[in-house]
DORO-615088 format. One line per 2 residues: number of its first residue (from 1); their letters; for each residue z negated, x negated, y negated of N, C-alpha, C. Coordinates in Angstrom, 1 decimal. Each point is the difference from the previous one (the first is absolute). Example, Ala and Ser with C-alpha at 12.3 -4.5 7.8 and 13.67 -1.06 7.14 Angstrom:
! DORO-615088
1> as> -7.8:-13.2:5.7:0.0:0.9:-1.2:0.0:-0.9:-1.2; 0.7:0.4:-1.1:0.0:-0.9:-1.1:-0.8:0.8:-1.1;
//
This chain:
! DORO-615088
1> xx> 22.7:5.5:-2.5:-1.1:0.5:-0.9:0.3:1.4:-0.4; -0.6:1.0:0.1:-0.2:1.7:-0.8:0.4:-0.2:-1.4;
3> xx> 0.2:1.3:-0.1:0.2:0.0:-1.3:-1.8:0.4:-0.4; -0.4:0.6:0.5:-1.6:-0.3:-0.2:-0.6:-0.9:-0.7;
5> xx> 0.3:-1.1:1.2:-0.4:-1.6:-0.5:0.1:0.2:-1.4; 1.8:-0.3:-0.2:0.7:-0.7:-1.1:-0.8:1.3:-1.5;
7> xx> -0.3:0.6:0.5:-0.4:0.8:-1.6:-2.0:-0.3:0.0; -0.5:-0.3:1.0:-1.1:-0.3:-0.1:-0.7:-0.9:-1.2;
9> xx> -0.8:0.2:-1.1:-0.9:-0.8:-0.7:-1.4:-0.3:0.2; -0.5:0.3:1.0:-1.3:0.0:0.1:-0.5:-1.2:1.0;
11> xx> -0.9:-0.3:0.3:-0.6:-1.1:0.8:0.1:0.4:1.3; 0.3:-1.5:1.0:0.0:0.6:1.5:-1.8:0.0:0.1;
13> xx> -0.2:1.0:0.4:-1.3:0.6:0.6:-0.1:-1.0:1.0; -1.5:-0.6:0.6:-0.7:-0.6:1.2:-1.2:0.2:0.2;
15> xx> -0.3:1.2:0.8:-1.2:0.0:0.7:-0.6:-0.4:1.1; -1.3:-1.1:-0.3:-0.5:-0.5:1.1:-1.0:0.7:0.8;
17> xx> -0.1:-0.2:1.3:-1.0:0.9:0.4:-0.9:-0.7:1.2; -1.4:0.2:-0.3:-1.2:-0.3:1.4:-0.5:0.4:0.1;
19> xx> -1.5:0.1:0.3:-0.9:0.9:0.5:-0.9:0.8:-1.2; -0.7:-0.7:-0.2:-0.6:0.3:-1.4:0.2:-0.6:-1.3;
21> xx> 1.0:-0.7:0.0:0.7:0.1:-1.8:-1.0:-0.8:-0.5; -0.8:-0.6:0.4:-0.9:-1.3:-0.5:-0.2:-1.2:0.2;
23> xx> 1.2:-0.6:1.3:0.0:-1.6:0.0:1.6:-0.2:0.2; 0.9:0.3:1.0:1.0:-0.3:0.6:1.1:0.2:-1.3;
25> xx> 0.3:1.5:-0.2:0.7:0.6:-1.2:0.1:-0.3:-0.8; -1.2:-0.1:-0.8:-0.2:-0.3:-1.4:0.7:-1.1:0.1;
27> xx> -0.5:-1.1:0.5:0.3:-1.3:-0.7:1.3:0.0:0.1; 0.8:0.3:1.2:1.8:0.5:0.2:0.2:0.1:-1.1;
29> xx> -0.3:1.2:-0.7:0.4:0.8:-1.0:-0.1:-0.6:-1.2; -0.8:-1.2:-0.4:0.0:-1.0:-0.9:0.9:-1.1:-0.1;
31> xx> -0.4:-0.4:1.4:1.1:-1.3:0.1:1.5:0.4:-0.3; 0.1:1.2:0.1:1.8:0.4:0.1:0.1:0.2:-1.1;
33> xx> -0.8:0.8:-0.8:0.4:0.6:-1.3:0.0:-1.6:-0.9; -0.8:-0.5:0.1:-0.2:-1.5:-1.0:1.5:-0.9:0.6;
35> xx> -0.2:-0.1:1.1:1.6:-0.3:0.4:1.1:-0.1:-0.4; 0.1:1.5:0.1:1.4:1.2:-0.5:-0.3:-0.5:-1.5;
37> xx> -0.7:0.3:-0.9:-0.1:-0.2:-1.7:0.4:-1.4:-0.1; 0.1:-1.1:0.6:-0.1:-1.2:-0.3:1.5:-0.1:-0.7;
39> xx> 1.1:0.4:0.7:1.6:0.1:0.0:0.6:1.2:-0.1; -0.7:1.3:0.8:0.9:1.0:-0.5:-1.4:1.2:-0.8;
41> xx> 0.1:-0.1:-1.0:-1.2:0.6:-0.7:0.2:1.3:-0.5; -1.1:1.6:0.7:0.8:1.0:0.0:1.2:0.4:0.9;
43> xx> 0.3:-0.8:0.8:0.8:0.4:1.2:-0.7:0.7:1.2; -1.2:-0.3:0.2:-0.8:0.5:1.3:-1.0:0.6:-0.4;
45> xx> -1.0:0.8:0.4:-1.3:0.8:0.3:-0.7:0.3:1.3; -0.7:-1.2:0.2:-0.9:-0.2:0.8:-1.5:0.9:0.3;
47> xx> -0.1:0.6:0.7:-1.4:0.7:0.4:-1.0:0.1:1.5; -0.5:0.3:-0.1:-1.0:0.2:1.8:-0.4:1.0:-0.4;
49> xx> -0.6:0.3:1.8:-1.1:1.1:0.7:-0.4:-0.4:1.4; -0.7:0.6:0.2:-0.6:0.3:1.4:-0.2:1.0:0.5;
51> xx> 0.8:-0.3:1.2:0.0:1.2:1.5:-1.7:0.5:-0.2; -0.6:-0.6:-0.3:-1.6:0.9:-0.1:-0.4:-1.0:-1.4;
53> xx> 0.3:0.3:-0.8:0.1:-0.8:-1.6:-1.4:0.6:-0.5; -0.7:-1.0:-0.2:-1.6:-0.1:-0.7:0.3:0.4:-1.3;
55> xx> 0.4:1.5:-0.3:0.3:0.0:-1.2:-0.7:-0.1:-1.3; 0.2:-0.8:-1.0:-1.0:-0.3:-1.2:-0.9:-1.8:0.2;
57> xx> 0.2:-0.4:1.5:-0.8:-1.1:0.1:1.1:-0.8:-0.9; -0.8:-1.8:-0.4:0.7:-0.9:-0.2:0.1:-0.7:1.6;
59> xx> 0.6:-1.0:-0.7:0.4:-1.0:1.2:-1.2:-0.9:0.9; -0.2:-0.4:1.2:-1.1:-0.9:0.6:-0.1:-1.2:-1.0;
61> xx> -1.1:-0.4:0.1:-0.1:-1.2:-1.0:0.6:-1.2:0.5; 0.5:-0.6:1.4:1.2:-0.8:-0.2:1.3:0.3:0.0;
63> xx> -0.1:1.1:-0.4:2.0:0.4:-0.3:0.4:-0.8:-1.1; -1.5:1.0:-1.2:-0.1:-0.7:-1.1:0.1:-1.7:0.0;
65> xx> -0.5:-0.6:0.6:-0.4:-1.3:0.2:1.6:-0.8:0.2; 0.9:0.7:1.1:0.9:-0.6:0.4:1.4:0.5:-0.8;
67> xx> -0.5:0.9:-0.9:1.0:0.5:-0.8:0.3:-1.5:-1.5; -1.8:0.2:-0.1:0.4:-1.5:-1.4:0.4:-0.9:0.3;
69> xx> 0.1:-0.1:1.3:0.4:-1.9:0.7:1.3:0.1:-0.8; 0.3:1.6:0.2:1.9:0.0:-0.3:0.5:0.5:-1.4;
71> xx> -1.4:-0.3:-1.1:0.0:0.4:-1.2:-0.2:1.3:-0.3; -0.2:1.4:0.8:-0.1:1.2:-0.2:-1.0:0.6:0.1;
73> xx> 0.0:0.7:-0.8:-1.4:1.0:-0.6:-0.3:1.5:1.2; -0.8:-0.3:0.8:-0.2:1.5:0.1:-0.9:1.1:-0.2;
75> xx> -0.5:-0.2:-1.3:-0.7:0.8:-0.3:-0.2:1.2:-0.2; 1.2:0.0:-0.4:0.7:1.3:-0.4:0.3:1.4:1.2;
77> xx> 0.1:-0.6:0.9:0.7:0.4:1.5:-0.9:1.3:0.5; 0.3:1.0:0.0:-1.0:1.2:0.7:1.1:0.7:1.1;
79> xx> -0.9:0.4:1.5:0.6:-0.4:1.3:0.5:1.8:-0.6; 1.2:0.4:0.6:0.4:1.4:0.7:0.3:0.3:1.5;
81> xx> -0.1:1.5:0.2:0.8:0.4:1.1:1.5:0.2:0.3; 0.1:0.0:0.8:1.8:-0.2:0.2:0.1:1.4:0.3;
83> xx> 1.1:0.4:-0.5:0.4:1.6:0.0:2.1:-0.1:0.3; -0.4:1.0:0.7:1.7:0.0:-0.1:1.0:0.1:-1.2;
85> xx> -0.7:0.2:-1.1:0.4:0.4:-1.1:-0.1:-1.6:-0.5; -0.3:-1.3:0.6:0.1:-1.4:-0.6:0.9:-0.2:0.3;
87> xx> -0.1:0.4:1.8:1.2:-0.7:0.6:1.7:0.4:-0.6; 0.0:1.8:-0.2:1.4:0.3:-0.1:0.2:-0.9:-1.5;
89> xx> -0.7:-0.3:-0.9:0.3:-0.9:-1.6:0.6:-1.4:0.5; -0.7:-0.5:1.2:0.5:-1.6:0.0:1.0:-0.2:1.1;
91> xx> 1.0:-0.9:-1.1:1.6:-0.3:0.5:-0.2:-0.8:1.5; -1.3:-0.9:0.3:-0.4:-0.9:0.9:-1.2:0.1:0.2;
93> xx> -0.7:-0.2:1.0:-1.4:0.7:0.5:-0.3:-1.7:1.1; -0.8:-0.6:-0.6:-0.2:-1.0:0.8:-1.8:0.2:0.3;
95> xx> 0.1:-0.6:1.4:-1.6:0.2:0.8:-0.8:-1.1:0.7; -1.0:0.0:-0.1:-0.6:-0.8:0.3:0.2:-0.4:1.7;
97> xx> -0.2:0.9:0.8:0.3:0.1:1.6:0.8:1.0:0.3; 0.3:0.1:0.8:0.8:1.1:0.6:-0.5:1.2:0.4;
99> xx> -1.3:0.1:0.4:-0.5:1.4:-0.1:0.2:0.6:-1.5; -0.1:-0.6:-1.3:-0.1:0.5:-1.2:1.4:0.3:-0.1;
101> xx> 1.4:-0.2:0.2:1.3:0.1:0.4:-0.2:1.2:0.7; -0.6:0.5:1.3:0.0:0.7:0.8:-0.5:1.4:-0.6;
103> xx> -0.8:-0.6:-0.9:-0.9:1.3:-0.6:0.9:0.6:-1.3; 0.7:-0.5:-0.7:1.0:0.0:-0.7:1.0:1.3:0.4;
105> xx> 1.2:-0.6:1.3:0.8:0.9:0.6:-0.8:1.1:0.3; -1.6:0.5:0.3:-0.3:1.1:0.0:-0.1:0.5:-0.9;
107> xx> -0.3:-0.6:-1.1:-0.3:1.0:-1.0:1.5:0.7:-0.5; 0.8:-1.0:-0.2:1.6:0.4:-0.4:1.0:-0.8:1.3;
109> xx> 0.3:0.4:0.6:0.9:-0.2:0.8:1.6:-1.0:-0.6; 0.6:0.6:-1.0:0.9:-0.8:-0.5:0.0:-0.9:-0.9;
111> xx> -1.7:-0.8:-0.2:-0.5:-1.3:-0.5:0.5:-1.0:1.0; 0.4:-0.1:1.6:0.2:-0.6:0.7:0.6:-1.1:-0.2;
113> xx> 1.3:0.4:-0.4:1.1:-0.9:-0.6:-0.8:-0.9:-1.0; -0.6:0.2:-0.8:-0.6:-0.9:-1.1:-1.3:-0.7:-0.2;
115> xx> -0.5:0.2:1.4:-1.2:-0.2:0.0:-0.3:-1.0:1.6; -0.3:-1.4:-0.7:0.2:-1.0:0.5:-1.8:-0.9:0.2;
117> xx> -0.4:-0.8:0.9:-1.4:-0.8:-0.2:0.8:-0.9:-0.7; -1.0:0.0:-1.1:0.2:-1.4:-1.0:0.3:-1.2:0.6;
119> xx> -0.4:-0.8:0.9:0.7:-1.2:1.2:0.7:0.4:0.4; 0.6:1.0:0.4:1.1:0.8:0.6:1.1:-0.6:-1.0;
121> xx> 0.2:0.3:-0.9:1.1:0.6:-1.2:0.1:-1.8:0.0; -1.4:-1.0:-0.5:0.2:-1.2:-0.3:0.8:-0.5:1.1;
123> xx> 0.1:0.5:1.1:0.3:-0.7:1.3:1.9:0.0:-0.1; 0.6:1.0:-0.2:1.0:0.7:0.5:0.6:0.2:-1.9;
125> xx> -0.7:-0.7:-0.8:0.7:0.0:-1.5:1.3:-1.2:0.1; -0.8:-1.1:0.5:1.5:-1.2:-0.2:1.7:0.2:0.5;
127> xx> -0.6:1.2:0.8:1.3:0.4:1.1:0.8:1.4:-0.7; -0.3:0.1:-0.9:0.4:1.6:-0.8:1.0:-0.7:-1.2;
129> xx> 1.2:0.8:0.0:0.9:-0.8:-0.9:-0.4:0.9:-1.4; 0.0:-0.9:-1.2:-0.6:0.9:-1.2:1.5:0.0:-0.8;
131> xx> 0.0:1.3:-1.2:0.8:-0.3:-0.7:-0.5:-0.7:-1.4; 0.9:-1.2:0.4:-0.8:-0.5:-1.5:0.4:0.0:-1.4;
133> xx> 0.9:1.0:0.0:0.8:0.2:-1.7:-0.9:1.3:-0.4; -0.2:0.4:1.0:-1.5:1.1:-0.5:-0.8:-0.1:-0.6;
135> xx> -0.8:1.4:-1.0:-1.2:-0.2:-0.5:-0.9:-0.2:1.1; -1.4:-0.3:-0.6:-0.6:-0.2:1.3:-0.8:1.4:0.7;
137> xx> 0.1:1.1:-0.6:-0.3:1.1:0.2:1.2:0.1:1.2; 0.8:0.4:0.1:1.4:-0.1:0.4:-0.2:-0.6:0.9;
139> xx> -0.1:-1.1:0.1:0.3:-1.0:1.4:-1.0:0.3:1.0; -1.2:0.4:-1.1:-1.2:0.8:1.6:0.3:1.2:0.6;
141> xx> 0.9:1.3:-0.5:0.6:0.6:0.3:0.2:-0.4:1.2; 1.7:-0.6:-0.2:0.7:-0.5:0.7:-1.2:-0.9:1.0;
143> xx> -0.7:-0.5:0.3:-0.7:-1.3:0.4:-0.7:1.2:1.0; -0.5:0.6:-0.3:-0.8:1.5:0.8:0.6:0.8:0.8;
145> xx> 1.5:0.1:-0.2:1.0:0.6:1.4:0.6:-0.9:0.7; -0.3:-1.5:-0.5:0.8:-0.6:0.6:-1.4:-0.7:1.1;
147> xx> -1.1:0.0:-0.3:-1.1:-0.7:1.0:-0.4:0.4:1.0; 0.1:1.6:0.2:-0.2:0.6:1.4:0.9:0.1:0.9;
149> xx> 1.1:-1.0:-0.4:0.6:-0.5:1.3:0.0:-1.1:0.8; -1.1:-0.6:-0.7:-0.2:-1.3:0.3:-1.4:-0.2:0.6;
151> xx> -0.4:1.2:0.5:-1.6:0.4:0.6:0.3:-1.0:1.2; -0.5:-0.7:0.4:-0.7:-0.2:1.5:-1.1:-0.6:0.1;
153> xx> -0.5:0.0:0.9:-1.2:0.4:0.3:-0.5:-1.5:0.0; -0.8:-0.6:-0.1:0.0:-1.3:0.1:-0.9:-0.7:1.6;
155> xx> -0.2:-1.0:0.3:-0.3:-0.4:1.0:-1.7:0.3:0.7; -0.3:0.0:-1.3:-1.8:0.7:0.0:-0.2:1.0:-1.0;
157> xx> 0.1:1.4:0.2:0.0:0.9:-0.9:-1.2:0.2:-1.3; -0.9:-0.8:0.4:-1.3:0.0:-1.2:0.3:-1.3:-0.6;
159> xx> 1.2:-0.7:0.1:0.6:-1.0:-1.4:0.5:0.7:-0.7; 0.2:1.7:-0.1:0.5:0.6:-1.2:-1.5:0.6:-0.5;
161> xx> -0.8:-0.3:0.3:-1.3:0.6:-0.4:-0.8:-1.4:-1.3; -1.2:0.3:-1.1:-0.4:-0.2:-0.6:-1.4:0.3:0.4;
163> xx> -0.9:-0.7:0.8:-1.3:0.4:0.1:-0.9:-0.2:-1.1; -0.9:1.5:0.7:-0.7:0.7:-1.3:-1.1:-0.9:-0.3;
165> xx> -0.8:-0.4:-0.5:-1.0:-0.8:-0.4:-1.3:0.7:-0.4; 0.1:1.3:-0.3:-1.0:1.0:-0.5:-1.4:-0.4:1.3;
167> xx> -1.1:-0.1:-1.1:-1.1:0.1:1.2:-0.5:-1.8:0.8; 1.1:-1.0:0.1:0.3:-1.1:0.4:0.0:-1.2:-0.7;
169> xx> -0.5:-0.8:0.7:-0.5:-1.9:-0.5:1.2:0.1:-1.3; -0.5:-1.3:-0.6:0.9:-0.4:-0.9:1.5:-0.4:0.3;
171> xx> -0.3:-1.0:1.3:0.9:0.1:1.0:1.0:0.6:0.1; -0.3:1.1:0.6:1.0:0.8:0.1:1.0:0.7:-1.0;
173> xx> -0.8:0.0:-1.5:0.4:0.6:-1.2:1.4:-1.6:-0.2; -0.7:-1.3:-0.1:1.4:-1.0:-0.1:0.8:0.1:1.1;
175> xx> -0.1:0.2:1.7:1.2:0.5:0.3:0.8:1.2:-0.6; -0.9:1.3:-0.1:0.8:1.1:-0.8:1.4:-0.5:-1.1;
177> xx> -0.7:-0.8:-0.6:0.4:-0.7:-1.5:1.5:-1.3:0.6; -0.5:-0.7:1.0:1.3:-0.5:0.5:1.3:1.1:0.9;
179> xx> -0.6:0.6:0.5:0.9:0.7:0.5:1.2:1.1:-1.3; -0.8:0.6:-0.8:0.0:0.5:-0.9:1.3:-0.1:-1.2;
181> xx> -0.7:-1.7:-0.7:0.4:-0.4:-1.2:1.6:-0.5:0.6; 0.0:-0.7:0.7:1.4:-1.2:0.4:1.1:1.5:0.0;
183> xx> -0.1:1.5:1.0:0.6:1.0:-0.6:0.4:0.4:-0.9; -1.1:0.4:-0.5:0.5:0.5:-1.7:0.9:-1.2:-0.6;
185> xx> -0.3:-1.3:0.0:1.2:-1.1:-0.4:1.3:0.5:0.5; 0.4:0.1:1.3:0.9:-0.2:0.3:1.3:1.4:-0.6;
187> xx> -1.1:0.9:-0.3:0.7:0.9:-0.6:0.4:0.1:-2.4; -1.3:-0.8:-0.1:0.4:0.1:-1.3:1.4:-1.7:0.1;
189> xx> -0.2:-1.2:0.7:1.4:-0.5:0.1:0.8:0.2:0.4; 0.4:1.2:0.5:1.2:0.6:0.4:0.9:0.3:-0.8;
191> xx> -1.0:0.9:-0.9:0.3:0.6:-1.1:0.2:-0.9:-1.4; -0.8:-1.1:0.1:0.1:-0.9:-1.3:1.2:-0.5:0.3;
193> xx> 0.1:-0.7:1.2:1.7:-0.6:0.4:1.0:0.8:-0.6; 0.3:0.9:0.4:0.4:1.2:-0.6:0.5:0.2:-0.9;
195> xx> -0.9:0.6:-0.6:-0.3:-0.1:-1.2:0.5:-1.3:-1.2; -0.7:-1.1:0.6:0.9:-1.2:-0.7:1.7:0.0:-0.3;
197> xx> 0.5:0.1:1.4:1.3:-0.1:-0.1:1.0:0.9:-0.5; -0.9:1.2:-0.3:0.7:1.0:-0.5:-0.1:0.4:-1.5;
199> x> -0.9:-1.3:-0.8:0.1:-0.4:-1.4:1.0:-1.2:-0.3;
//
């Protein structure tokens, strides 16, 4: 661990990213943050954008819909564009597909390292050894140089993808939402595990 780390007080930064910042993201960006607050509260800061971010819109009306299944409000939620100036703030840069990944390294080239598809990161999390006497700010640190060595590619490369639902049957919005939600889980119990054993 840096001495960086070790003098750091602030929240690990997580920005999510999709196309237009009004179905895939947002809800990311909730499910994590409500997550993260459950056990480590004030430890994380959760946000989104979009590679072409509808900026000022709210969310499609079943984001909203599939957000209260999971108790959360999105009312509040107004979409941005993604600027390199998001990406160089966040410690971890998680994407919906991999072109949004792709679009990322162009904007800042040395986001590479930290910037992972949300199924990606869930895929290749169980296999990452964490420190668990760490704060939890700390251990994502540490958790973020230790994951990009654990890249490979998987057997069908659009199972690191989260299809977009914008425009599409209802259908397709509950796959979005399966593919989606079971992720975000596997990352806030990583962290709760974690976290548990290190109280």
């Amino acid at each position: 661990m840096s001495a960086e780390w070790d003098l750091m007080d602030t929240a690990f930064t997580v920005l999510v990213v999709c196309t237009g910042n009004i179905c895939r993201s947002p809800l990311a960006e909730r499910l994590l943050q409500s997550g993260f607050d459950e056990f480590a509260p004030g430890e994380f800061s959760i946000s989104s954008a979009g590679t072409r971010g509808l900026t000022g819109r709210g969310v499609e009306p079943k984001i909203a819909e599939i957000a209260a299944r999971q108790g959360l409000s999105m009312s509040d939620f107004y979409a941005k564009e993604l600027t390199p100036e998001l990406i160089k703030q966040a410690h971890l840069i998680l994407t919906m597909e991999r072109e949004h990944r792709s679009r990322i390294v162009q904007l800042v080239p040395a986001a590479l390292r930290r910037t992972f598809t949300l199924r990606e990161l869930a895929r290749i999390l169980p296999h990452v050894p964490a420190e668990t006497a760490a704060q939890p700010a700390q251990r994502w640190h540490s958790l973020v140089a230790l994951a990009q060595r654990y890249r490979r590619q998987p057997e069908e490369p659009s199972f690191d993808d989260v299809v977009d639902p914008y425009g599409c049957s209802d259908r397709v919005y509950e796959e979005m939402a399966a593919q989606l939600i079971p992720a975000v889980k596997v990352l806030i119990d990583w962290e709760r595990d974690r976290s548990t054993k290190a109280t």
